[in-house]
DSSP file (Angstrom, degrees, kcal/mol; ACC not computed):
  #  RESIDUE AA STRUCTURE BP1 BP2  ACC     N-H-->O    O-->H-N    N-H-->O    O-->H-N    TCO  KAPPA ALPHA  PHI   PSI    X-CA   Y-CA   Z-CA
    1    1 A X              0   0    0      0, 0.0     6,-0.4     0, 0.0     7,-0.1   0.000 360.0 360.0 360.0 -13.7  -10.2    5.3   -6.7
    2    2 A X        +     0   0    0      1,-0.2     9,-0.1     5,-0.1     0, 0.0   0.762 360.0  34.8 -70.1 -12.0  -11.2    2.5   -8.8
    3    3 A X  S    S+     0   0    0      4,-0.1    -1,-0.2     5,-0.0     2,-0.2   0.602  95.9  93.6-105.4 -42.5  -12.7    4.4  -11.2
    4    4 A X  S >> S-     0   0    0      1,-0.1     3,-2.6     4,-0.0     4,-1.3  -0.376  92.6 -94.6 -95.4 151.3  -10.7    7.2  -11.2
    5    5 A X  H 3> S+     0   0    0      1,-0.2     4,-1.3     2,-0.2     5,-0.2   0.790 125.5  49.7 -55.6 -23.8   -7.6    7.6  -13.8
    6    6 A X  H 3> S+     0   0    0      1,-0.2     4,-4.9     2,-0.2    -1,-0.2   0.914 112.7  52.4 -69.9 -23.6   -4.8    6.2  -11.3
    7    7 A X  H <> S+     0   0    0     -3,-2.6     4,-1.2    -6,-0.4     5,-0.2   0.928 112.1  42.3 -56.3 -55.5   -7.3    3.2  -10.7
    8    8 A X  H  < S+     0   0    0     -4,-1.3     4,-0.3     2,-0.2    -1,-0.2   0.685 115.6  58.5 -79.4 -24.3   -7.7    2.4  -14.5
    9    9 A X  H >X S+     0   0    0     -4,-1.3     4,-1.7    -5,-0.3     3,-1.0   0.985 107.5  38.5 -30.2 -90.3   -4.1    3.0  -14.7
   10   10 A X  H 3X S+     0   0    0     -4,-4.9     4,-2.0     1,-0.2    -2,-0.2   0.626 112.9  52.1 -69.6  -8.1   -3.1    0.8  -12.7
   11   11 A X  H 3X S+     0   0    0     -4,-1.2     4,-1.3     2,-0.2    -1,-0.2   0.459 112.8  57.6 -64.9 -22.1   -5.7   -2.3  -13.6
   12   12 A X  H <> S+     0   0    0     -3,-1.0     4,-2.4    -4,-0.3     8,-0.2   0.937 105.0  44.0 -69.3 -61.1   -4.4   -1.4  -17.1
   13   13 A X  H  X S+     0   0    0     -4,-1.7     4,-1.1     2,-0.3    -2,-0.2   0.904 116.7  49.5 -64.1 -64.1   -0.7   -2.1  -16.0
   14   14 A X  H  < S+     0   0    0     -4,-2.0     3,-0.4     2,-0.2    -2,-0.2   0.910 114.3  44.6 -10.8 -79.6   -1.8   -5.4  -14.2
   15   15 A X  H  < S-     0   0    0     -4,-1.3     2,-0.6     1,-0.2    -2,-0.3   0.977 137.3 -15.5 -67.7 -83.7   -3.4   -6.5  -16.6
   16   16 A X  H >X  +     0   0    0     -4,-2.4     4,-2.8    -5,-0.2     3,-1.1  -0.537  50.0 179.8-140.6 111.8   -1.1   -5.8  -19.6
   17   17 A X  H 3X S+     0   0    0     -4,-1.1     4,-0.7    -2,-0.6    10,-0.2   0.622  70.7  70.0 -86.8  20.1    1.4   -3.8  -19.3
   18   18 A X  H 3> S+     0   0    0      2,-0.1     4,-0.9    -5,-0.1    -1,-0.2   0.625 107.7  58.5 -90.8   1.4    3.4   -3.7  -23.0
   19   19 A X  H X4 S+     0   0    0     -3,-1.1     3,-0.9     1,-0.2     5,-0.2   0.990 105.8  41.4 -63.0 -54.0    0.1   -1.8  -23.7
   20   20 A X  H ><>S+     0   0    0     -4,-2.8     5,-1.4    -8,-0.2     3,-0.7   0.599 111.9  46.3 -62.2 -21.5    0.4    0.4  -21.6
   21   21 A X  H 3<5S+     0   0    0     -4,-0.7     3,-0.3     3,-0.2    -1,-0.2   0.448 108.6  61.4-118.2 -15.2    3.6    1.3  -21.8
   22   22 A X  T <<5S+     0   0    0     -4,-0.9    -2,-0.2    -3,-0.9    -1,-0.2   0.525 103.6  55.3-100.7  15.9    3.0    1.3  -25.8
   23   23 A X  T < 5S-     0   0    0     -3,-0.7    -1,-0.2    -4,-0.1    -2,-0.1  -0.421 128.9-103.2-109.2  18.7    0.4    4.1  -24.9
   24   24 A X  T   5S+     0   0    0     -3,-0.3     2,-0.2    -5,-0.2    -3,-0.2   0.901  77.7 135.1  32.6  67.0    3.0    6.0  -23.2
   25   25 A X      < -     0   0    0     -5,-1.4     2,-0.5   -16,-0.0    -1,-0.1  -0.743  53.4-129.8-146.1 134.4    2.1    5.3  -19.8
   26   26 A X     >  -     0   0    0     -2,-0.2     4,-1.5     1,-0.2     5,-0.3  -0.335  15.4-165.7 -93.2 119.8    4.6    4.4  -17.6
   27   27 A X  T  4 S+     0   0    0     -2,-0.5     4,-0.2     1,-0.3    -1,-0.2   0.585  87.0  48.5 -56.1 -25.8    3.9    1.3  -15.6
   28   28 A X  T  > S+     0   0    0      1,-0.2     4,-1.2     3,-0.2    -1,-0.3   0.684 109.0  57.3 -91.5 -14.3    6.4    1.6  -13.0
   29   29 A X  H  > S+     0   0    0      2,-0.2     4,-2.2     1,-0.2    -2,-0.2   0.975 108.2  40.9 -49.8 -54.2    5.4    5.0  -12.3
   30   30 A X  H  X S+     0   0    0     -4,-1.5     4,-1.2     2,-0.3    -1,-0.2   0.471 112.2  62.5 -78.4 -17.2    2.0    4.5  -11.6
   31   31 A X  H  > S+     0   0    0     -5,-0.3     4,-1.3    -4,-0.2    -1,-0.2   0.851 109.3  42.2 -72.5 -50.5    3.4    1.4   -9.7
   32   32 A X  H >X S+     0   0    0     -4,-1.2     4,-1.4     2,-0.2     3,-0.7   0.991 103.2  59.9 -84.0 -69.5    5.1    3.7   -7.6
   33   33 A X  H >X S+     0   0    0     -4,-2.2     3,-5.0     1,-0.2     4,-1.1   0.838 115.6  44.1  -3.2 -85.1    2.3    6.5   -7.0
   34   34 A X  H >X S+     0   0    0     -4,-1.2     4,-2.0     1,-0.3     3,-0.7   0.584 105.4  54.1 -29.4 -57.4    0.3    3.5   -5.5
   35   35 A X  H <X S+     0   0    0     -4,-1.3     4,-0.6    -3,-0.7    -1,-0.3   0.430 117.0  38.1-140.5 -32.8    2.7    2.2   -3.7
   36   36 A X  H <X S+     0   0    0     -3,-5.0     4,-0.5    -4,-1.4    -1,-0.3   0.558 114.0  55.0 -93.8 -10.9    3.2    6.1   -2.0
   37   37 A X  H <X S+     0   0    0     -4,-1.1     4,-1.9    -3,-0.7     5,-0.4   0.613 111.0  44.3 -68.9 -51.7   -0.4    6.7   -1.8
   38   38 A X  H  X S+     0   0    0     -4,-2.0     4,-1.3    -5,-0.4    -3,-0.2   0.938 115.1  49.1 -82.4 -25.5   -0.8    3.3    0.2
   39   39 A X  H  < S+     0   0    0     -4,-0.6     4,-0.3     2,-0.2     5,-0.2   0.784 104.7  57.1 -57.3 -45.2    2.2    4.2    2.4
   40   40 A X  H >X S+     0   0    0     -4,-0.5     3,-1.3     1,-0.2     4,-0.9   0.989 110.1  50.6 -70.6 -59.4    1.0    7.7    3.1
   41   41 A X  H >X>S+     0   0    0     -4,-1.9     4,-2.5     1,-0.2     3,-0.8   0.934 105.2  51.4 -57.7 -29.9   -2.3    6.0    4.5
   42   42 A X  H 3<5S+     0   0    0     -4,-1.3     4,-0.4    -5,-0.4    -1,-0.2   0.701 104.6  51.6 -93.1  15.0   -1.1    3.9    6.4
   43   43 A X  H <>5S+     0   0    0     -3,-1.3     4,-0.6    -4,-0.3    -1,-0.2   0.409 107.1  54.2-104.0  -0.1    0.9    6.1    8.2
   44   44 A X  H <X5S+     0   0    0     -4,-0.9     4,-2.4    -3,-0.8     5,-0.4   0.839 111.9  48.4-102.1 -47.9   -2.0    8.4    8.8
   45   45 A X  H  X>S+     0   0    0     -4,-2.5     4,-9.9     2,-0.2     5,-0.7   0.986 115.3  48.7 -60.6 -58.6   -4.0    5.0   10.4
   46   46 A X  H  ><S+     0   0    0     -5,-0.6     4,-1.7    -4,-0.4    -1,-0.2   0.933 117.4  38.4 -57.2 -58.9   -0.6    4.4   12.4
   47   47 A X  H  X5S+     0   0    0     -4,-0.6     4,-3.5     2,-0.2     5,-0.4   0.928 110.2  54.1 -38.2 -65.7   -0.4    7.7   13.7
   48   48 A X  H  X5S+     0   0    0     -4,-2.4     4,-0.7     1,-0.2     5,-0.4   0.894 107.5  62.4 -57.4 -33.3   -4.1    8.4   14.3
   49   49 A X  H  X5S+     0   0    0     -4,-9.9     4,-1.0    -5,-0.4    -1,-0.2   0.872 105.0  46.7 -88.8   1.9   -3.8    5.0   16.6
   50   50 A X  H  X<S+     0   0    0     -4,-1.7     4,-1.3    -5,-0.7     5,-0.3   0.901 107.5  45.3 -64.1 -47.4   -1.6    6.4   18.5
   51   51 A X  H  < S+     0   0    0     -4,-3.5    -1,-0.2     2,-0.2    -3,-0.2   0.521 120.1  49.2 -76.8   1.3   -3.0    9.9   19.5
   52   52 A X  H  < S+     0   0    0     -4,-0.7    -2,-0.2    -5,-0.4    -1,-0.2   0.804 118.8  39.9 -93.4 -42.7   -6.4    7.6   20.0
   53   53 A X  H  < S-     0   0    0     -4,-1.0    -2,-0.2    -5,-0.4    -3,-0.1   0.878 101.6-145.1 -44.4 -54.3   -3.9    5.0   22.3
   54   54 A X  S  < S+     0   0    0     -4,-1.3     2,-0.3     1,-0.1    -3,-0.1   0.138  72.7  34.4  17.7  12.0   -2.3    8.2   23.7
   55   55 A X  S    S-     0   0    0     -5,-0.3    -3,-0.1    -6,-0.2     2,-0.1  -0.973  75.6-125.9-151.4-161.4    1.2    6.1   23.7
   56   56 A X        -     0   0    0     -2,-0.3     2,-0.1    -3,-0.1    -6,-0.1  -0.511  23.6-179.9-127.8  67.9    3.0    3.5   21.8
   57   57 A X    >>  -     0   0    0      1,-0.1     3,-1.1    -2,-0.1     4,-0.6  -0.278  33.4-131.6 -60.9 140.4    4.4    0.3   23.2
   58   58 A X  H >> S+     0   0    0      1,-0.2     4,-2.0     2,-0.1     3,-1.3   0.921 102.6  58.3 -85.5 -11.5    6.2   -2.4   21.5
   59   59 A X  H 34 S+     0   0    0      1,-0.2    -1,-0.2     2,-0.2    -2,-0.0   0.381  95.2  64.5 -73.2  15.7    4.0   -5.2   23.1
   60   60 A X  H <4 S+     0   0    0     -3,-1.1    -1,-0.2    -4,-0.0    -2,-0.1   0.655 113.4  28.4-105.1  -6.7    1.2   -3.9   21.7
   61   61 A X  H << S+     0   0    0     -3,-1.3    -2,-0.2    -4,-0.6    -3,-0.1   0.563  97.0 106.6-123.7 -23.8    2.4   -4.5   17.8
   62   62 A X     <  -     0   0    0     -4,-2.0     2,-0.4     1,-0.1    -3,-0.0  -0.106  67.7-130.2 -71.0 161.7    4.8   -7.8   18.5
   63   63 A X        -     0   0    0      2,-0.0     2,-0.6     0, 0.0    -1,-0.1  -0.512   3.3-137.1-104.0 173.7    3.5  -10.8   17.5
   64   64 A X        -     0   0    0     -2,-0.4     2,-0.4     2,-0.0    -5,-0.0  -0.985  28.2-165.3-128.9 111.7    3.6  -13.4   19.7
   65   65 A X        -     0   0    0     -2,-0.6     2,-0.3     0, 0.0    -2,-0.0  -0.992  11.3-147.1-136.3 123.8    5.0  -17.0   17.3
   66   66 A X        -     0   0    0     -2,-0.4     2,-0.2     1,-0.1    -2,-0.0  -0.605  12.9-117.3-103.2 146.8    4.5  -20.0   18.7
   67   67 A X        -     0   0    0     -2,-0.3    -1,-0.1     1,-0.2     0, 0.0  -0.577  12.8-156.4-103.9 137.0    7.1  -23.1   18.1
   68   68 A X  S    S+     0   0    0     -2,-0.2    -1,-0.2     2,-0.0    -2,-0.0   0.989  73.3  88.5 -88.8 -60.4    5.4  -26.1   16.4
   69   69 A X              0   0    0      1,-0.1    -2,-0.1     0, 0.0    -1,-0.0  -0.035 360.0 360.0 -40.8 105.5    8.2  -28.4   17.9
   70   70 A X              0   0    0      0, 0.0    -1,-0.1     0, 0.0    -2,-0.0  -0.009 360.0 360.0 -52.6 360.0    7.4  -29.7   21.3
């Protein structure tokens, strides 16, 4: 994906986006793609470790934060 135009897009946009935008392409679009393209995996990773889990608990995802104060 790095390579590929939404990659160069968005390293474009990072890097500076009144260029881009003065190349008509719009940075919070492409902001937004990503941004549903990384959501969509990781809801296929969350899902798939569930049907490998076969259930879901919430003690298996809370986080356990420990009090510096004694």
């Amino acid at each position: 994906m790095l390579f590929a135009p939404l990659g160069l897009a968005m390293r474009a946009g990072r890097d500076s986006p009144l260029r881009v935008e003065a190349i008509d392409i719009g940075v919070a679009r492409v902001q937004w793609v990503a941004f549903v393209a990384a959501s969509l995996v990781c809801g296929l990773a969350g899902s798939l470790n569930a049907f490998s889990k076969g259930t879901i608990s919430s003690d298996a995802s809370a986080c356990r934060v420990r009090s510096m104060a004694s």
